[in-house]
Backbone as JSON Lines, residues from 0, in Angstrom:
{"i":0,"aa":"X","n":[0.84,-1.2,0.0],"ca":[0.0,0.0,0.0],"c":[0.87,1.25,0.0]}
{"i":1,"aa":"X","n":[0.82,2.28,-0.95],"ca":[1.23,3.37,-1.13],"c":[0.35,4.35,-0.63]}
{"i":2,"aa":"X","n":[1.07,5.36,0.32],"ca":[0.43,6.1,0.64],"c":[0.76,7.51,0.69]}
{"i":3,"aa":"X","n":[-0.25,8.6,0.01],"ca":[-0.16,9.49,-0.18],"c":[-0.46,10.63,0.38]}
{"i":4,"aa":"X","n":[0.5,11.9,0.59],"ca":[0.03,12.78,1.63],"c":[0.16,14.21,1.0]}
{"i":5,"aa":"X","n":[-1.2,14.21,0.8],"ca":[-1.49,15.63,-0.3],"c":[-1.56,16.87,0.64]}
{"i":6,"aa":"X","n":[-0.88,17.54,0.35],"ca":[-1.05,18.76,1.11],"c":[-1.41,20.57,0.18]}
{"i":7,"aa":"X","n":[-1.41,21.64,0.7],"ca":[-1.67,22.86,0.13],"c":[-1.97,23.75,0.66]}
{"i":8,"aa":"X","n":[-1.82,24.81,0.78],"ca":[-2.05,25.95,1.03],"c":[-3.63,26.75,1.12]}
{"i":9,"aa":"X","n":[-4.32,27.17,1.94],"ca":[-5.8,27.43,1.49],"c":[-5.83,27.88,0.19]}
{"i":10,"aa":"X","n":[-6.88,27.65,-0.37],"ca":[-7.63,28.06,-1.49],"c":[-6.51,27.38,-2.94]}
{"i":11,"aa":"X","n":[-6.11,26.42,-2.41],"ca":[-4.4,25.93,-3.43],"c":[-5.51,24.75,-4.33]}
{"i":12,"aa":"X","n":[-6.83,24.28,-3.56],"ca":[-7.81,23.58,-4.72],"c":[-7.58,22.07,-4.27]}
{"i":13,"aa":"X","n":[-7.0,21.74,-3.13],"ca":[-6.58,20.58,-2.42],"c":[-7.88,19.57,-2.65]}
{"i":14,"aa":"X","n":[-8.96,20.1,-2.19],"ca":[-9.98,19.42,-1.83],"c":[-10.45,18.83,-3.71]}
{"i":15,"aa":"X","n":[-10.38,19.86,-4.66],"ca":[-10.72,19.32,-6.2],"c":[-9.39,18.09,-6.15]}
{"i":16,"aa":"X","n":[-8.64,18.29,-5.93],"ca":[-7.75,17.32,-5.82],"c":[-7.85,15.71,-5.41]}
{"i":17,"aa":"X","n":[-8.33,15.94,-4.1],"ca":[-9.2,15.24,-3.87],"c":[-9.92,14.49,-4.46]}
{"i":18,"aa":"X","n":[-10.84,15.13,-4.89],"ca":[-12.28,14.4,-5.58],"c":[-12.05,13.83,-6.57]}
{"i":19,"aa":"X","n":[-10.98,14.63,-7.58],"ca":[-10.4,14.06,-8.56],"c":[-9.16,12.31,-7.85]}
{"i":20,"aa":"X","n":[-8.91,12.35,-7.46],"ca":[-8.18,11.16,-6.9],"c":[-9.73,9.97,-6.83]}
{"i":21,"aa":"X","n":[-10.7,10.69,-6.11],"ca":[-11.6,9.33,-5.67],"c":[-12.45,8.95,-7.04]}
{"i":22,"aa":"X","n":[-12.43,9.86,-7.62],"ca":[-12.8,9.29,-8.87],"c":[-12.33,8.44,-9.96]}
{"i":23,"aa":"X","n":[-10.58,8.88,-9.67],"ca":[-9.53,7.58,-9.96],"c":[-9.89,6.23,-9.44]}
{"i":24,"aa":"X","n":[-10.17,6.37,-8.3],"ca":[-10.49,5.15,-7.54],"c":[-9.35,5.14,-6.39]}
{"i":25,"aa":"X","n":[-8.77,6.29,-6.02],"ca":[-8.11,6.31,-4.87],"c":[-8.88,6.47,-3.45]}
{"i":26,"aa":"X","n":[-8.71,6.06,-2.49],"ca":[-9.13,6.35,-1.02],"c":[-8.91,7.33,-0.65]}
{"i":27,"aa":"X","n":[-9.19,8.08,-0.22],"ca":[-9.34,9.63,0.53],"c":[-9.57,10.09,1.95]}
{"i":28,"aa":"X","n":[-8.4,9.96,2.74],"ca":[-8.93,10.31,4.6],"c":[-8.8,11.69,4.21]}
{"i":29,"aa":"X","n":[-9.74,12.31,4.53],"ca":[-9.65,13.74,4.6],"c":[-9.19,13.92,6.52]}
{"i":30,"aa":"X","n":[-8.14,14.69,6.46],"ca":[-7.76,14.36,7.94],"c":[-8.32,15.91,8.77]}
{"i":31,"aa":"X","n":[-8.79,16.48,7.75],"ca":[-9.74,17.88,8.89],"c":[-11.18,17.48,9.33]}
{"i":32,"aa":"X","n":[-12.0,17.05,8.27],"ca":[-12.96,16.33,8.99],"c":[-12.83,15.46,10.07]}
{"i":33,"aa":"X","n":[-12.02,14.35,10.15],"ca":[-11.42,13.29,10.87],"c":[-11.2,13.62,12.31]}
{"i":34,"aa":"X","n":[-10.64,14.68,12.09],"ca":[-9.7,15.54,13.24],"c":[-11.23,16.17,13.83]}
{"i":35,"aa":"X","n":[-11.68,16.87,13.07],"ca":[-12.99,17.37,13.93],"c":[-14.04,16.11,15.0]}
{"i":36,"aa":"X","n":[-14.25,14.95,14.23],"ca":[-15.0,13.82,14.72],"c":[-14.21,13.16,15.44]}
{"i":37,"aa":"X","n":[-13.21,13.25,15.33],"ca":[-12.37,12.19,16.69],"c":[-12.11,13.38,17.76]}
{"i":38,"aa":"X","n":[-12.59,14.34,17.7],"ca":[-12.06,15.51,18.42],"c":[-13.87,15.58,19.38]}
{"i":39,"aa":"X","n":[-14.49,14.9,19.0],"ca":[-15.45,14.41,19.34],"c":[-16.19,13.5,20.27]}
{"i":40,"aa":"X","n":[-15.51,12.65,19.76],"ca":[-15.52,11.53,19.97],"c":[-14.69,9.99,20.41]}
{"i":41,"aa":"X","n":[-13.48,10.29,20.58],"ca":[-12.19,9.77,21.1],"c":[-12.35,10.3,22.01]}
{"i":42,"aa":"X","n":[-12.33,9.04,22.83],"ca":[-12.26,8.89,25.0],"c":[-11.15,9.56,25.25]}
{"i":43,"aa":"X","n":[-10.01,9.21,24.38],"ca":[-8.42,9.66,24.68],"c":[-8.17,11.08,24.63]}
{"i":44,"aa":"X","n":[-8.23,10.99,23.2],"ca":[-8.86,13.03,23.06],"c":[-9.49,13.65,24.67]}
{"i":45,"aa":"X","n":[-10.64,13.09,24.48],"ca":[-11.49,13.83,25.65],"c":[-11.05,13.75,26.99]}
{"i":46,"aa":"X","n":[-10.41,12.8,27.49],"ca":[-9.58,12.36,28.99],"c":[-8.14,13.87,28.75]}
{"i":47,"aa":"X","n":[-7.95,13.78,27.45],"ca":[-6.42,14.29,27.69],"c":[-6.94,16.27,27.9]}
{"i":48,"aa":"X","n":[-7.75,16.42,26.88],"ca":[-8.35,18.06,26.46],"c":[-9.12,18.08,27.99]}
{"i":49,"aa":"X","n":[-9.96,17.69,28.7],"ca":[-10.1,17.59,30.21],"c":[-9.28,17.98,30.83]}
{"i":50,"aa":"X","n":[-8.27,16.98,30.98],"ca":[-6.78,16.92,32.05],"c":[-6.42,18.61,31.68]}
{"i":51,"aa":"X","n":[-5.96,18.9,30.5],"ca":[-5.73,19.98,30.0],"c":[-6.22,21.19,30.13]}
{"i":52,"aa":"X","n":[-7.49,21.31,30.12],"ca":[-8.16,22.5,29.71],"c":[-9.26,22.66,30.63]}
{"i":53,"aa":"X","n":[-10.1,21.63,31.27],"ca":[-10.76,21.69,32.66],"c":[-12.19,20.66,31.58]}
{"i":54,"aa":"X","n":[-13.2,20.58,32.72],"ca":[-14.31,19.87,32.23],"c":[-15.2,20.76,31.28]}
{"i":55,"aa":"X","n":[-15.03,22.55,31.37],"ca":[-15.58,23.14,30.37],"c":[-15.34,23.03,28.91]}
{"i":56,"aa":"X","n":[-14.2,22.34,28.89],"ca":[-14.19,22.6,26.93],"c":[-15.06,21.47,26.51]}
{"i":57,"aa":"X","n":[-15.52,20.73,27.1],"ca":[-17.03,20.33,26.63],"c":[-17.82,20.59,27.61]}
{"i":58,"aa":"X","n":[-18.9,20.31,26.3],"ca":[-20.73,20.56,26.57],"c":[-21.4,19.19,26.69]}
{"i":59,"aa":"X","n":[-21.33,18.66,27.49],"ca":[-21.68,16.96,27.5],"c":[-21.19,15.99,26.71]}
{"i":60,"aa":"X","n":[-21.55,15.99,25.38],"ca":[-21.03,15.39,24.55],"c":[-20.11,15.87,23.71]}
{"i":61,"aa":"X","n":[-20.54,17.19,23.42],"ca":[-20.1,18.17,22.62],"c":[-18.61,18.81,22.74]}
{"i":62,"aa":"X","n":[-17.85,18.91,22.03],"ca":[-16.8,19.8,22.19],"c":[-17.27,21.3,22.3]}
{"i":63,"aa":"X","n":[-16.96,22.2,23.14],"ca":[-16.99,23.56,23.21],"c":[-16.13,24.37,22.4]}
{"i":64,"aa":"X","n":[-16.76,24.68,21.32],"ca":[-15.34,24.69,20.21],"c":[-15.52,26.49,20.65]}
{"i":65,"aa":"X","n":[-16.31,27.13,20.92],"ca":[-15.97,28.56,21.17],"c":[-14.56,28.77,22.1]}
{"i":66,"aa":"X","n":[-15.27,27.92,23.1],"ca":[-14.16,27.93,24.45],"c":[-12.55,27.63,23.71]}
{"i":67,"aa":"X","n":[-12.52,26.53,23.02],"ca":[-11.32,26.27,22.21],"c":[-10.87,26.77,21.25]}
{"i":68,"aa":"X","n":[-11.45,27.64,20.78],"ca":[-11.1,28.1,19.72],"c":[-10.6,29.65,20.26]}
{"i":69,"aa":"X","n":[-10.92,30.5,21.45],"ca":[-10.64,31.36,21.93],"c":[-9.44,31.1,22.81]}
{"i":70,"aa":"X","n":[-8.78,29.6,23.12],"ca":[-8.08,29.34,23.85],"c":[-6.95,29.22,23.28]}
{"i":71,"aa":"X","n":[-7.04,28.69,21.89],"ca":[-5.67,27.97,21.0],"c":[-5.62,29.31,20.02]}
{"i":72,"aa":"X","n":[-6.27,30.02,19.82],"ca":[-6.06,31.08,18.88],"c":[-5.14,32.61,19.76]}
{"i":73,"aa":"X","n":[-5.12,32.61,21.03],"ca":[-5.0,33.97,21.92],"c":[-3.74,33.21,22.67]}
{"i":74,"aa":"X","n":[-2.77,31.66,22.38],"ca":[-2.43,31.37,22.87],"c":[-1.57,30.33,22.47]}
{"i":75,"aa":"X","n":[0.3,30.55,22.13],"ca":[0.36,29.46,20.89],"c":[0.66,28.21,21.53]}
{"i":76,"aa":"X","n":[1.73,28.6,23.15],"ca":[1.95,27.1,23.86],"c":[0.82,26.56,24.03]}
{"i":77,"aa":"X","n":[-0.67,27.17,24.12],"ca":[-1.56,26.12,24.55],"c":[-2.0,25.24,22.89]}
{"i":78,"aa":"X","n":[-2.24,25.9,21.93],"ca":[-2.5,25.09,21.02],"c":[-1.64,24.33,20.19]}
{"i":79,"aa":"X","n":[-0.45,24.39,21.21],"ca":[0.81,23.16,20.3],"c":[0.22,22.39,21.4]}
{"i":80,"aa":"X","n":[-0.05,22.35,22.92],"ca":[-0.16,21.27,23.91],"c":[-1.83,20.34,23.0]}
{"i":81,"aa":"X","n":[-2.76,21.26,22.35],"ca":[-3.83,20.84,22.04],"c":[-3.44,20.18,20.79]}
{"i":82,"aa":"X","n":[-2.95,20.69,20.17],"ca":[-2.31,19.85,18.4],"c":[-1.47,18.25,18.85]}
{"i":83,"aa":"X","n":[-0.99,18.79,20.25],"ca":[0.21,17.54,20.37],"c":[-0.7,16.28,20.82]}
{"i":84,"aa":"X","n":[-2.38,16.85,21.13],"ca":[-3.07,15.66,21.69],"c":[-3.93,15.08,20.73]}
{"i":85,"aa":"X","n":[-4.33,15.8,19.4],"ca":[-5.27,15.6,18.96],"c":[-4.3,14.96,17.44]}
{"i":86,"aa":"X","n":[-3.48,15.43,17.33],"ca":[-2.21,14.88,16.44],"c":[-2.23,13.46,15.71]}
{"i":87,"aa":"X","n":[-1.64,12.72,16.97],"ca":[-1.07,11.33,17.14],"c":[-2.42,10.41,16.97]}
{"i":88,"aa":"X","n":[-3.81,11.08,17.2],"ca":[-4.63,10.13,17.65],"c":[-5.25,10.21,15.96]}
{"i":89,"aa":"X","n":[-5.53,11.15,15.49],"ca":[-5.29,11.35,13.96],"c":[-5.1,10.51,13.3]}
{"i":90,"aa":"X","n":[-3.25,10.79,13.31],"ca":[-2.56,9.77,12.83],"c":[-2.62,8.26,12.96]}
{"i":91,"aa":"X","n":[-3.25,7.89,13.75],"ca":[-3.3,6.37,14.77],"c":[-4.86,6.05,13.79]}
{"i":92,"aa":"X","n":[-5.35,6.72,13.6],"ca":[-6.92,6.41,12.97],"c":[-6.58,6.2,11.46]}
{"i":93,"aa":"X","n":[-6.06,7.34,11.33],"ca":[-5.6,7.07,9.52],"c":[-4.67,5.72,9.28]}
{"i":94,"aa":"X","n":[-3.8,5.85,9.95],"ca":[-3.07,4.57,9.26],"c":[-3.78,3.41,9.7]}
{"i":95,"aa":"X","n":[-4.62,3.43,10.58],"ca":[-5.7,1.9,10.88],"c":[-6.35,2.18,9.31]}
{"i":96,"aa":"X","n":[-7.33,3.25,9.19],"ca":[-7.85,3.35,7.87],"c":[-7.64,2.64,6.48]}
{"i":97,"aa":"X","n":[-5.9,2.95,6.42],"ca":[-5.1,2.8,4.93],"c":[-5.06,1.57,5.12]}
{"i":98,"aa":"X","n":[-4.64,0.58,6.54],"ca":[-4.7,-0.59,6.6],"c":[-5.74,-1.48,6.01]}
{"i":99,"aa":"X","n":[-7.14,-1.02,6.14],"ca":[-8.24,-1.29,5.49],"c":[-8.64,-1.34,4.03]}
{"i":100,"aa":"X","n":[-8.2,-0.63,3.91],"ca":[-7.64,-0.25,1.76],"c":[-7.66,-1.36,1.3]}
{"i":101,"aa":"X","n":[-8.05,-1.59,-0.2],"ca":[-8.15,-2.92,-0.9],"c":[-7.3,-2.75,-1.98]}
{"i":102,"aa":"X","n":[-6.94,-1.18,-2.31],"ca":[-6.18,-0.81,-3.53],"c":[-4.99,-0.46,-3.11]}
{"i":103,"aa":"X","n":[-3.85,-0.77,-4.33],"ca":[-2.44,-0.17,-3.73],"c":[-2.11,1.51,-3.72]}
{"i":104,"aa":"X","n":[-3.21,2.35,-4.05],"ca":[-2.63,3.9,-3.5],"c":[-4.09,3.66,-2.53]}
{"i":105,"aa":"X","n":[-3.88,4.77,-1.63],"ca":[-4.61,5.65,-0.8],"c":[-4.38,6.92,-0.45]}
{"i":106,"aa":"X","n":[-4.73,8.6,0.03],"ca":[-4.06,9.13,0.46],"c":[-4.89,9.94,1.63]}
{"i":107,"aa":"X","n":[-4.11,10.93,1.66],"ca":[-4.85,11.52,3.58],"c":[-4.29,13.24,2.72]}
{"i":108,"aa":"X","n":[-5.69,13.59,3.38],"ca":[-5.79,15.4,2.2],"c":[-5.33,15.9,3.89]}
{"i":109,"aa":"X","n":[-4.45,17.26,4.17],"ca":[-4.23,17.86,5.21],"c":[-3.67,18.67,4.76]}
{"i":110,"aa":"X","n":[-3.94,19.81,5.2],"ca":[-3.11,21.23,5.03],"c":[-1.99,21.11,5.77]}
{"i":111,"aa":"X","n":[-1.73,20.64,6.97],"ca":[-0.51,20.99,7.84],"c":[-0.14,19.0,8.05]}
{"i":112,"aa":"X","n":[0.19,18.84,6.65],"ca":[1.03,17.35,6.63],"c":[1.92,17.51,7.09]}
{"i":113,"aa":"X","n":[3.39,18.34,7.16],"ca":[4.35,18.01,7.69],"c":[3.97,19.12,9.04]}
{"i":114,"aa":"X","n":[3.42,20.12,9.12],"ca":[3.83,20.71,10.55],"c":[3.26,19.54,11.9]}
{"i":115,"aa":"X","n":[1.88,18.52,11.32],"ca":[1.52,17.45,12.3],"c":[2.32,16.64,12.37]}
{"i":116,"aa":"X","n":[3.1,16.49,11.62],"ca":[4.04,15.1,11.2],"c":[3.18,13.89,10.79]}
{"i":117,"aa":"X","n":[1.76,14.59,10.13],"ca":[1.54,13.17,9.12],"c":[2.61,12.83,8.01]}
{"i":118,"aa":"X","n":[3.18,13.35,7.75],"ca":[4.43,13.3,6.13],"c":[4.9,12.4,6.75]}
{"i":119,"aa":"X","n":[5.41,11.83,8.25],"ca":[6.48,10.52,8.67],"c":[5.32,9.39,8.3]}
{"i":120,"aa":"X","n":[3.54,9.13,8.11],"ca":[3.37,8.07,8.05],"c":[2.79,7.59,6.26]}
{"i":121,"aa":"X","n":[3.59,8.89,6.02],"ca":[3.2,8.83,4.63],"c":[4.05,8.22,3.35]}
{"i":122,"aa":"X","n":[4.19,7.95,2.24],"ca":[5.07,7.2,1.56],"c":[5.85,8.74,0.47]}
{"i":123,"aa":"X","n":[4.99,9.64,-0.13],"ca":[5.12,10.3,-0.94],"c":[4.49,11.79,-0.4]}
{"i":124,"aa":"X","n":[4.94,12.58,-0.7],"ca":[4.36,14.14,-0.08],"c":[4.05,14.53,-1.48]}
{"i":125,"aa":"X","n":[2.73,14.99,-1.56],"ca":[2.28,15.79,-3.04],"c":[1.6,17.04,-2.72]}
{"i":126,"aa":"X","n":[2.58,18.6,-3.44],"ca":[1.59,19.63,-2.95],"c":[0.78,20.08,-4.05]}
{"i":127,"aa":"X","n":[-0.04,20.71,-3.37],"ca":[-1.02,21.78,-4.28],"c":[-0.66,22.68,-4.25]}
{"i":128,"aa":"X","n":[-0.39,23.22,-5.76],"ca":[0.12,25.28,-5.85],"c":[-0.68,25.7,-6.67]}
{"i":129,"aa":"X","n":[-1.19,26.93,-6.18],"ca":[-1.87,27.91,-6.64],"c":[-1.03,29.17,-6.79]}
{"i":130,"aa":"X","n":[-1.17,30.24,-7.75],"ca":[-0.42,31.63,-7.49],"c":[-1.59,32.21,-6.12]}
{"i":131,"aa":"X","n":[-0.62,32.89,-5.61],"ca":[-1.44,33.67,-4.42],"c":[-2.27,34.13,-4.69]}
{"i":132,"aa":"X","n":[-2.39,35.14,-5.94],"ca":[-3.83,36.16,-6.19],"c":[-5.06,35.43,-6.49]}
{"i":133,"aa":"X","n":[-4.71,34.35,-6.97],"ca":[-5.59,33.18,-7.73],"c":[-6.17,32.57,-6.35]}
{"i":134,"aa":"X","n":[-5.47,32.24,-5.21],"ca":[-5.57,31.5,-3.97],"c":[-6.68,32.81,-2.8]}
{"i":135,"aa":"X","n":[-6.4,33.84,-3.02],"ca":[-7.15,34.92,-2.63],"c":[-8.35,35.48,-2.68]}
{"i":136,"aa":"X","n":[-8.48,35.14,-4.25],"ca":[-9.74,35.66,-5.37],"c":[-10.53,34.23,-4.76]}
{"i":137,"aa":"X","n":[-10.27,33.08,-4.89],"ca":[-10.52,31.98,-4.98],"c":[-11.32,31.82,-3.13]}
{"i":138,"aa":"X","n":[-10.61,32.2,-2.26],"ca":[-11.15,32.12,-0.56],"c":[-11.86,33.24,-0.39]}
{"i":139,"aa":"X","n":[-11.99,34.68,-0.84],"ca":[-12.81,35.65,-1.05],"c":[-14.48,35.06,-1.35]}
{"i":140,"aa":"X","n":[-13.93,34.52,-2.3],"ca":[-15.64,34.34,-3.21],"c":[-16.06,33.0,-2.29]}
{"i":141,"aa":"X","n":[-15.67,32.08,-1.83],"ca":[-15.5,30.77,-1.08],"c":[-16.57,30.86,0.18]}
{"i":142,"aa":"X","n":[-15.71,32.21,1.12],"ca":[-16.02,31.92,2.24],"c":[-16.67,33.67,3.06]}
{"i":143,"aa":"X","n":[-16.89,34.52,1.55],"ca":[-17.59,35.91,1.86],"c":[-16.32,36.56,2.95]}
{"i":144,"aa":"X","n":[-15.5,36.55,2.82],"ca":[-14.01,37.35,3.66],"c":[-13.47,38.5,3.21]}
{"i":145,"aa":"X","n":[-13.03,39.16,3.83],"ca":[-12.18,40.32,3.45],"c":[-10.58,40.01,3.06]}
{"i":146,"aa":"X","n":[-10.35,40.71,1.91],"ca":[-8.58,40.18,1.54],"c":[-8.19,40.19,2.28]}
{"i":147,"aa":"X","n":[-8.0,41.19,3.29],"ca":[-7.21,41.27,4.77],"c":[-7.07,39.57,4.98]}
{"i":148,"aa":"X","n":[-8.04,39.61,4.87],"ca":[-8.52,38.08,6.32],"c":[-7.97,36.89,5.48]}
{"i":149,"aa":"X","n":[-7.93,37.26,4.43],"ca":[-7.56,35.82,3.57],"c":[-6.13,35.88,4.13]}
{"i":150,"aa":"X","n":[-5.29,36.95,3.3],"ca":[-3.52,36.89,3.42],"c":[-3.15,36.74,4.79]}
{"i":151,"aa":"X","n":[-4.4,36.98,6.1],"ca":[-3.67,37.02,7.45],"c":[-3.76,35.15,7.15]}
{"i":152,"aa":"X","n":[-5.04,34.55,6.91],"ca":[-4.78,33.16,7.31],"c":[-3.76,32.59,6.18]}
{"i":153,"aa":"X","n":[-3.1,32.81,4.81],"ca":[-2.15,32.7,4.17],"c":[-0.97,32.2,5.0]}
{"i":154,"aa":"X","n":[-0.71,33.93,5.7],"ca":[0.39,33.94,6.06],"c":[0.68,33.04,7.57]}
{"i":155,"aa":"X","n":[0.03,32.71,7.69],"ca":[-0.6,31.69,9.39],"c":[0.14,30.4,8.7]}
{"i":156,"aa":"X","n":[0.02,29.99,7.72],"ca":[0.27,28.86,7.46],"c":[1.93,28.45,6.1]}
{"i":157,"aa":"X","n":[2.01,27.12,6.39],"ca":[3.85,27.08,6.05],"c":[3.72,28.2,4.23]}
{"i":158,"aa":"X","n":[4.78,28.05,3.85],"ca":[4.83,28.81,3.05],"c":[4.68,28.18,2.03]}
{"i":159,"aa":"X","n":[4.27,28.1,0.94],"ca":[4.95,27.15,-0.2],"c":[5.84,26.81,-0.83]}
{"i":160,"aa":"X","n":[7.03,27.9,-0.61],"ca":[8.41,27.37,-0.64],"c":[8.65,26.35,0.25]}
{"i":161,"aa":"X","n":[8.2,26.31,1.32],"ca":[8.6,24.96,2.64],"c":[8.18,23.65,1.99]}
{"i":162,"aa":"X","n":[6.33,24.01,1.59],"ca":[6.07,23.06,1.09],"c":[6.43,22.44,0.1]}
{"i":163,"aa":"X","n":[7.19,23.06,-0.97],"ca":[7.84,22.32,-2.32],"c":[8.95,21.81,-1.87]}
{"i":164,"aa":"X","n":[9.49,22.35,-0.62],"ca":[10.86,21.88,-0.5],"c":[10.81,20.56,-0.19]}
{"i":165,"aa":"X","n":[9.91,19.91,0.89],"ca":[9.34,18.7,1.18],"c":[8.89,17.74,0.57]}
{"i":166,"aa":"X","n":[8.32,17.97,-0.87],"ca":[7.45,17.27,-1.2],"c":[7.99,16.74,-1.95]}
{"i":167,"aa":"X","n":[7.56,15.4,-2.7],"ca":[8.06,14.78,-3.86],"c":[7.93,15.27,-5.18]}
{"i":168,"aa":"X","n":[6.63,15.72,-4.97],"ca":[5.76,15.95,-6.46],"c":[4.65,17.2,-6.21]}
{"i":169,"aa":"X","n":[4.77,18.25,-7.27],"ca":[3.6,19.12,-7.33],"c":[3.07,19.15,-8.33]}
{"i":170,"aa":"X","n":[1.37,19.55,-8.02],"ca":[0.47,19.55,-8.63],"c":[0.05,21.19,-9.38]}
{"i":171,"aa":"X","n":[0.2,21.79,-10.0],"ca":[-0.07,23.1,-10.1],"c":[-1.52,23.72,-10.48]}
{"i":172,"aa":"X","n":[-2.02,24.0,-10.04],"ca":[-3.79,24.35,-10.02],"c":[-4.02,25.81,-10.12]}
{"i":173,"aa":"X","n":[-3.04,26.12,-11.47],"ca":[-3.46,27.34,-11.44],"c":[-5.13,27.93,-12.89]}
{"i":174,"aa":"X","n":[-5.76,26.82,-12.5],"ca":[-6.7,27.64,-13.77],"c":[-6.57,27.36,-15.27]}
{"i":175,"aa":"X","n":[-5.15,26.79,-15.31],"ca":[-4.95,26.69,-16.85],"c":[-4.45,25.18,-17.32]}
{"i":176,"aa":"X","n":[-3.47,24.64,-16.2],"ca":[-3.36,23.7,-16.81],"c":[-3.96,22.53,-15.95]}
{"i":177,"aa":"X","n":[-4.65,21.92,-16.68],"ca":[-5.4,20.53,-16.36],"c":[-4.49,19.53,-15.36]}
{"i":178,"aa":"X","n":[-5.62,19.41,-14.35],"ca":[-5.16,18.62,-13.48],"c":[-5.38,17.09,-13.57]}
{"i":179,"aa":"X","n":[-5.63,16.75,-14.42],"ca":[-5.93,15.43,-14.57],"c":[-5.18,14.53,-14.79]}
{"i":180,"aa":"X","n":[-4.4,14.99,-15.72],"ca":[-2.36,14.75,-16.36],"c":[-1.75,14.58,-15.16]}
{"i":181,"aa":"X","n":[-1.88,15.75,-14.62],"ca":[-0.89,15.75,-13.57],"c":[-0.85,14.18,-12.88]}
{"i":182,"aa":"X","n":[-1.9,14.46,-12.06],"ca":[-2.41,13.56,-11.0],"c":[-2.36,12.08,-11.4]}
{"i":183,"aa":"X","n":[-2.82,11.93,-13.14],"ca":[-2.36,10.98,-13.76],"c":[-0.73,10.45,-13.68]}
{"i":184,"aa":"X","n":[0.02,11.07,-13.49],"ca":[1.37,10.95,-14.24],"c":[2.18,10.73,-12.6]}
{"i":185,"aa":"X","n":[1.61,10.8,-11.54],"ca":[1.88,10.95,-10.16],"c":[1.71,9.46,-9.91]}
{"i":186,"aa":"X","n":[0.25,9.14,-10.07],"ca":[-0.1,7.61,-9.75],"c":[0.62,6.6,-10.35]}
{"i":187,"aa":"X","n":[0.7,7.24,-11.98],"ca":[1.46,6.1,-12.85],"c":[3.3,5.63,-12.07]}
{"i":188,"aa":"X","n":[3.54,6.84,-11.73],"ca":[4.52,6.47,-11.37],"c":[4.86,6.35,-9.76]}
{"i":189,"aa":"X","n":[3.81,5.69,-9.07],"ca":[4.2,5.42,-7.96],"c":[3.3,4.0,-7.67]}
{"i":190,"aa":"X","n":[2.71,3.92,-8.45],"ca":[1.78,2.75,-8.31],"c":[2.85,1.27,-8.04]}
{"i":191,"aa":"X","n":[2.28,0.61,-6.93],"ca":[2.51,-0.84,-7.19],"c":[2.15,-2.08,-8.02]}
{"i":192,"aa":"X","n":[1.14,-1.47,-8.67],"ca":[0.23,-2.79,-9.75],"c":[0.23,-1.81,-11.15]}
{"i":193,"aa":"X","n":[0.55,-2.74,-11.69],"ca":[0.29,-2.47,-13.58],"c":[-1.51,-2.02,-13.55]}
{"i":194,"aa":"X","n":[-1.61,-3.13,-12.9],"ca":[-3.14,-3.25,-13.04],"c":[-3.97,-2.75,-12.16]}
{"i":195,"aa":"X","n":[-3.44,-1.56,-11.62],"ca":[-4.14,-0.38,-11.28],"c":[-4.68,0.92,-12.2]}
{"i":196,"aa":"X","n":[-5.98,0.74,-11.99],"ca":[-6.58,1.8,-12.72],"c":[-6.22,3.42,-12.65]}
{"i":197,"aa":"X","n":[-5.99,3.92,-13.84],"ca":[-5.78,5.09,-13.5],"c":[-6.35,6.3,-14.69]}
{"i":198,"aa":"X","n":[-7.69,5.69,-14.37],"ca":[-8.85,6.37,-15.77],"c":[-10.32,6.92,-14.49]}
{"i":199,"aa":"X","n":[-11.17,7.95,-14.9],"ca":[-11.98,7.7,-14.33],"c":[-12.77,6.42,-14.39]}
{"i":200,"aa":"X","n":[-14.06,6.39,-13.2],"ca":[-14.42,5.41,-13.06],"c":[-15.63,5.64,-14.19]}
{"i":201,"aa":"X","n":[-16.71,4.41,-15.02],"ca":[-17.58,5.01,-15.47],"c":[-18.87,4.89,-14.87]}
């Protein structure tokens, strides 16, 4: 099993990336959703963010994401202590996941692959690049924001020089050239089986 760890920059088109892979017939952990529901729902999570943070950052069942989100944002040692808990358990779910896989690729979509250190349980690092203005225009219209607000969360996150430096292989999503090649030409050459498909499905 080959496993792939797509990463990008907001508005870099990660998630079309994505979709385009499952339509290959690749597996797809999206590890922000993941991260939200085990953030949920993991005893371990919840014993450790407790110990941590008191019995208020949940609401019975519920995570108190105001409370947390005012806590890890106004505060960076506390949200490396919160990343360092919610991290590993992530990681521990996904690679049970890939274990499950019937095909030889799979991959795990995450914006912050190497700052979590998913990239150590990964086989191949693949980024998504967008030009910035394109990545801007693109989270503007997305999510109703002010440019301000886009380039502050930009700049919040690794750079894309970091990220190319890391990675094996990039994908470029700028609008013009077809991503389909790309993504094609990625699988072909990392695949373990001849006889892995690498056409859409019909």
């Amino acid at each position: 099993m080959i496993k792939i760890g797509l990463t990008g920059g907001i508005g870099s088109g990660k998630s079309v990336v994505s979709s385009l892979l499952k339509v290959l017939g690749v597996p797809v952990y999206i590890a922000d959703t993941e991260s939200k529901r085990l953030t949920q729902t993991s005893p371990i999570i919840r014993k450790q963010l407790i110990s941590l943070l008191g019995e208020t950052i949940y609401c019975g069942e519920e995570i108190n994401k105001k409370r947390l989100a005012s806590l890890i944002f106004n505060d960076m040692e506390c949200r490396d202590k919160v990343q360092a808990i919610i991290h590993p358990e992530v990681n521990r779910h996904f690679l049970a996941w890939a274990a499950q896989q019937t095909v030889p690729v799979c991959a795990i979509e995450t914006a912050i692959l190497f700052e979590s250190g998913f990239s150590r349980s990964v086989d191949v690092c693949v980024t998504v690049y967008a030009p910035t203005e394109l990545r801007i225009e693109r989270v503007m219209l997305r999510d109703g924001i002010t440019r301000e607000e886009v380039v502050r969360r930009i700049n919040s996150q690794m750079s894309d020089k970091e990220r190319r430096k890391f990675s094996d292989y990039e994908i470029c999503n700028d609008g013009k050239q077809a991503l389909l090649p790309q993504i094609n030409a990625i699988i072909a050459g990392i695949s373990p089986s001849e006889a892995f498909a690498v056409h859409p499905r019909r």
